[in-house]
C-alpha positions in Angstrom: -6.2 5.8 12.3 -9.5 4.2 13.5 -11.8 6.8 12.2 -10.1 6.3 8.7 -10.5 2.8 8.5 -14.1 3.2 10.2 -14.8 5.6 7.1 -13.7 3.3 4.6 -15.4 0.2 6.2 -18.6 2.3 5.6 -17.9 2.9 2.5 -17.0 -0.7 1.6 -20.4 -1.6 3.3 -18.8 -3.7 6.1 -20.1 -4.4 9.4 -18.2 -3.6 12.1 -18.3 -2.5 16.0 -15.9 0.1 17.9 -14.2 -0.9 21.2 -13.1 2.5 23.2 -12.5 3.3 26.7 -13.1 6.9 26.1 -17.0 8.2 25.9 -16.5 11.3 24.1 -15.2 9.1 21.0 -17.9 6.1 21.9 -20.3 9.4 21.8 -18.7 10.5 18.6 -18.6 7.6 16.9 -22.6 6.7 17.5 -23.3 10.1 16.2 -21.8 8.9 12.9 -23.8 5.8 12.8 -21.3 3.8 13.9 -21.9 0.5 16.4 -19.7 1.2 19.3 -19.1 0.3 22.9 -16.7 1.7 26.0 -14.6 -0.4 27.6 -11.3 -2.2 27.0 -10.2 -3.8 24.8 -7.7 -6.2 26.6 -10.8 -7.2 28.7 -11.4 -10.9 27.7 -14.8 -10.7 28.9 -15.7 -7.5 26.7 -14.4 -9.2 23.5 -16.7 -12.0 23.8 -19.8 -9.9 24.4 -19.4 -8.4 21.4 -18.7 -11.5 19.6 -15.0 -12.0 18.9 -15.7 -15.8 18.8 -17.9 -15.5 15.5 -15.6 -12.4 14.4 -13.9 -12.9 10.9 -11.4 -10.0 11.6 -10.1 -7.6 14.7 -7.8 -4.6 14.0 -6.1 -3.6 17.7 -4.6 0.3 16.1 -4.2 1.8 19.8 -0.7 4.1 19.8 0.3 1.7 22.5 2.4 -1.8 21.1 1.7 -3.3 24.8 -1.8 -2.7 24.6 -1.5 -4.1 21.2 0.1 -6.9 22.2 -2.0 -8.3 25.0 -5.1 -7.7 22.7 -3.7 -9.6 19.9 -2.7 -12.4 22.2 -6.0 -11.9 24.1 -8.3 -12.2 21.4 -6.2 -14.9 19.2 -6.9 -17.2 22.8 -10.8 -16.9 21.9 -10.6 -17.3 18.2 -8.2 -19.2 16.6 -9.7 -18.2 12.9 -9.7 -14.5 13.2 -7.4 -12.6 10.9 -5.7 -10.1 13.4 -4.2 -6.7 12.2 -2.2 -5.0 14.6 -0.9 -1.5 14.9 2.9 -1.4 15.8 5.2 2.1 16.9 8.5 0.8 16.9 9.9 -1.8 14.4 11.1 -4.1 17.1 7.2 -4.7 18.4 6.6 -6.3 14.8 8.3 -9.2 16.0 6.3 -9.6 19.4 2.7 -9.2 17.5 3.4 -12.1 15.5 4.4 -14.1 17.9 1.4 -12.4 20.1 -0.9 -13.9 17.3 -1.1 -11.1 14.6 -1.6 -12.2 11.1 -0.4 -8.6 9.8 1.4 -5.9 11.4 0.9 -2.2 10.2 3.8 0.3 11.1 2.1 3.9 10.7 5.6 5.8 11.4 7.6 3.5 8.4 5.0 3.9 5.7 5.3 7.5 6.6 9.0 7.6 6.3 8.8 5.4 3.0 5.9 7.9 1.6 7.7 10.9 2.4 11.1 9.4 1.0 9.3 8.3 -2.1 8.4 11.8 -2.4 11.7 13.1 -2.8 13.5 10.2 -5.0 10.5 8.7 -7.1 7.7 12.0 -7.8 6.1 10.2 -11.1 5.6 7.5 -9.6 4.1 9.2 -6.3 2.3 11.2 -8.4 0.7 8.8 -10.2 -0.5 7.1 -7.3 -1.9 9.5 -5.4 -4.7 7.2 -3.6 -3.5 6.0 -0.7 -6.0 3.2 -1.3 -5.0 2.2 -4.4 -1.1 2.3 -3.8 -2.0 -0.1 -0.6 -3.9 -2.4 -3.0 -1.2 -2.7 -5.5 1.3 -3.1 -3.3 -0.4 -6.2 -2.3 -1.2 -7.7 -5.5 2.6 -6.7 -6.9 3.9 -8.9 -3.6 2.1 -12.0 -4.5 2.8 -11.9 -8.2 6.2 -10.5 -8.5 5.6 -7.8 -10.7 7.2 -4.5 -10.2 6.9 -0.8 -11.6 9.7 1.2 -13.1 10.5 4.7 -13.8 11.9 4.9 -17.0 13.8 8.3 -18.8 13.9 8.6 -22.6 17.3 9.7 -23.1 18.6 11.6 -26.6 20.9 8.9 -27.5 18.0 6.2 -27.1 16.6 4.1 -29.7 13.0 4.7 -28.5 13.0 8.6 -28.4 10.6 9.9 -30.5 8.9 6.4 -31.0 4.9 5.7 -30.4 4.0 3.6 -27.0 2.8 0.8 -29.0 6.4 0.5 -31.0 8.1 0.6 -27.3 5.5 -2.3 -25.9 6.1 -4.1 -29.5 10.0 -4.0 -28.9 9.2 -5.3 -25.3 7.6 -8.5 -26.4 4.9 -8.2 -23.5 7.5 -8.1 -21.3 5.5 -4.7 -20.0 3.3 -2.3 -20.3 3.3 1.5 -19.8 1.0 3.0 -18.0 1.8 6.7 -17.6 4.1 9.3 -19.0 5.4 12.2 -17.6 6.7 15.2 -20.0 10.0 17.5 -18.8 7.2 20.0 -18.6 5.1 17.5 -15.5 2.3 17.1 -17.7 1.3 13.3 -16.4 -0.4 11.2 -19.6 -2.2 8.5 -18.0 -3.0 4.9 -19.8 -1.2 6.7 -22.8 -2.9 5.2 -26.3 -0.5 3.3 -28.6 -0.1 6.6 -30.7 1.3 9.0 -28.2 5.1 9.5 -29.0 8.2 9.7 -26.6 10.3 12.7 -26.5 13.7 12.7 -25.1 13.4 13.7 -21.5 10.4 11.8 -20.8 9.5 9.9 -17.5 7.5 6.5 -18.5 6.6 4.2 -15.9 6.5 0.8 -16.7 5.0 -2.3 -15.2 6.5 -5.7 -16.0 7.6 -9.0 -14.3 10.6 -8.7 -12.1 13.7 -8.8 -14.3 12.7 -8.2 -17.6 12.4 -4.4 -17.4 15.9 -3.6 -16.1 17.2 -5.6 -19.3 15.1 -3.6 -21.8 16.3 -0.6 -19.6 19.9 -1.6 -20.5 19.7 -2.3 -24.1 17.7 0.3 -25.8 19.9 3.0 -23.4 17.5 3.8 -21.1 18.1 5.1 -17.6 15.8 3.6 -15.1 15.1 5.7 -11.9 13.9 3.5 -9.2 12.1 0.1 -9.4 9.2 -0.3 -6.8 9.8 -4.2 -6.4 12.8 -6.0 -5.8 16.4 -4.8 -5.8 17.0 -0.7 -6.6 18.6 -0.3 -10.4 21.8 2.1 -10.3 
């Protein structure tokens, strides 16, 4: 987990040191370019020589919630601004991090779980977001604004099958837009243009304020399949 994030911190060209009481992986990670230094972590002394108390943010991601607990409770003692992300195993140390301190807690073994479930029940929509990165992104933004992405089927009896996008996002009233389709056949059209028509069969996915799609769903006989945000749609 830290040599993913280290990665994309490089990549994102943010500065950054490594705390580890291993030397092979301080070794490692100096090989790569990377600032690092042995020791641990849950030494208050260690965090300050390597500046927690001018820090802007500390990720703690050790497979251990006690270590990750004392380090978040630790370091949020010498900095009250720093923006901690902590590293949880089991669901019930989520509860003990924030209360440690920890602005954000990351469960590795439930967005696992979720991933692999999403695989099975919603596979357009997985498909289609294939970036870890990006689906991490917009989950964020969807949270703060309430928005929410639906999977859509284009059944026979539908008003909208064999209809263009843009008649469907006309008939929507900017309720939502669509931003992929996928054909019976999985060919995935992505940002569709305004011509493309719908066959019966079709998966579109759909992103709209929460509310307004499962209404469209419902009146122009559409089945939805999942909804990303808010409650599930039977």
């Amino acid at each position: 987990m830290g040599q993913i994030m280290a990665q994309q911190l490089v990549k994102d060209r943010q500065k950054f040191v490594i705390l580890d009481r291993e030397s092979d992986r301080v070794a490692k990670a100096e090989q790569l370019g990377y600032l690092a230094t042995i020791g641990n972590a849950t030494d208050e002394n260690l965090l300050i020589s390597v500046g927690i108390q001018k820090a802007r943010v500390l990720a703690t991601v050790l497979p251990d919630d006690a270590a990750n607990v004392f380090i978040t409770l630790t370091a949020r003692g010498l900095n009250q601004n720093l923006i901690i992300l902590s590293r949880g195993e089991l669901p019930s140390t989520e509860k003990k991090l924030k209360l440690a301190g920890a602005d954000r807690v990351v469960l590795p073994a439930i967005i696992g779980g979720m991933r692999m479930a999403n695989l099975i029940t919603r596979p357009t929509s997985t498909d289609f977001l294939k970036s870890q990165s990006d689906r991490h992104y917009l989950d964020e933004l969807l949270s703060q604004i309430n928005i929410q992405i639906d999977e859509l089927v284009i059944k026979k009896s539908s008003a909208l099958a064999n209809k263009s996008v843009g008649h469907i996002e006309v008939r929507g009233k900017g309720t939502f837009i669509i931003v992929a389709i996928r054909r019976e056949d999985k060919t995935v059209i992505k940002n569709p243009d305004r011509s493309v028509m719908l066959r019966p069969g079709d998966t579109v996915i759909v992103m709209g304020h929460h509310g307004d799609i499962p209404q469209f769903a419902q009146f122009n006989e559409l089945k939805s399949k999942m909804r990303y945000r808010g409650s599930s749609i039977s």
